[in-house]
C-alpha positions in Angstrom: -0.9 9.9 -27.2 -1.0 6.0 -28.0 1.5 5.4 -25.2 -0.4 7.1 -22.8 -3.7 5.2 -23.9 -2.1 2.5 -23.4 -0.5 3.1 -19.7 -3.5 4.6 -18.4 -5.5 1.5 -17.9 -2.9 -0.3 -16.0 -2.2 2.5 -13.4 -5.8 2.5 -13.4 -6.3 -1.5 -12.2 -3.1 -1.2 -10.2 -5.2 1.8 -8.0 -7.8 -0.4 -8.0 -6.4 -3.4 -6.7 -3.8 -1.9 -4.4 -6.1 0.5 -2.8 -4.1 3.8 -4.4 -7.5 5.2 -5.4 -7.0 8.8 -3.8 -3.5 10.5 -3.6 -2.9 11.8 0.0 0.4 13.3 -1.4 0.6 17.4 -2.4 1.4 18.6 -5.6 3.3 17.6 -8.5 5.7 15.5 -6.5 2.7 13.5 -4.9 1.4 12.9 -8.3 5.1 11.9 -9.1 5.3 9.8 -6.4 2.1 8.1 -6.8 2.8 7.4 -10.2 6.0 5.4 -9.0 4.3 3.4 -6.3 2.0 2.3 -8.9 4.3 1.0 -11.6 6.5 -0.4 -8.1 3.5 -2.3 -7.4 3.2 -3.7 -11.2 6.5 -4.6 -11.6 6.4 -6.4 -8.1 3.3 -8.4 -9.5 4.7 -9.2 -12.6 8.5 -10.3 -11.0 6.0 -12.9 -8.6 4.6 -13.8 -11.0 7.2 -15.2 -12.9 9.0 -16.3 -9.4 5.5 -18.9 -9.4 6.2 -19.7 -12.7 10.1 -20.2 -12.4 9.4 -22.5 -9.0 6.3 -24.6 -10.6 8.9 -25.4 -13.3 11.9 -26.5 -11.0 9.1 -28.3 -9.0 8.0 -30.2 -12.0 11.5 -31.0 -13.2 12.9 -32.5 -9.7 9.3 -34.4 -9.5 10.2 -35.9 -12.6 13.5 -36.5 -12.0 13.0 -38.1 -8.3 9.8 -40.7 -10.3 12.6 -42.0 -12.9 14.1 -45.2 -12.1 18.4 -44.3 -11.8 20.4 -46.0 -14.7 23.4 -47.5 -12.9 
């Protein structure tokens, strides 16, 4: 039960904010199905996110490394 408290909110905001509100799929394999597009859509946002994070870092370091003066 404390796993499932703690999934529900997510599929919940990911509904939200990916417009998955209502399920146009039938059954149990549309519930299925929509549950899998939703945790799709969070992993995709979180692999981004750390794509951002990854580049900003590379970004920084050649920004760095370009600024220093080269020792001959």
């Amino acid at each position: 039960m404390r796993r499932r408290a703690a999934v529900e909110p997510v599929i919940g905001h990911l509904k939200d904010d990916h417009r998955m509100r209502r399920n146009h799929l039938k059954g149990r394999d549309g519930d299925r199905i929509n549950a899998v597009l939703a945790a799709a859509g969070y992993n995709f946002s979180l692999l981004r996110r750390w794509f951002a994070e990854l580049f900003s870092a590379l970004l920084w370091i050649l920004c760095r490394r370009l600024s220093q003066p080269h020792l001959a």
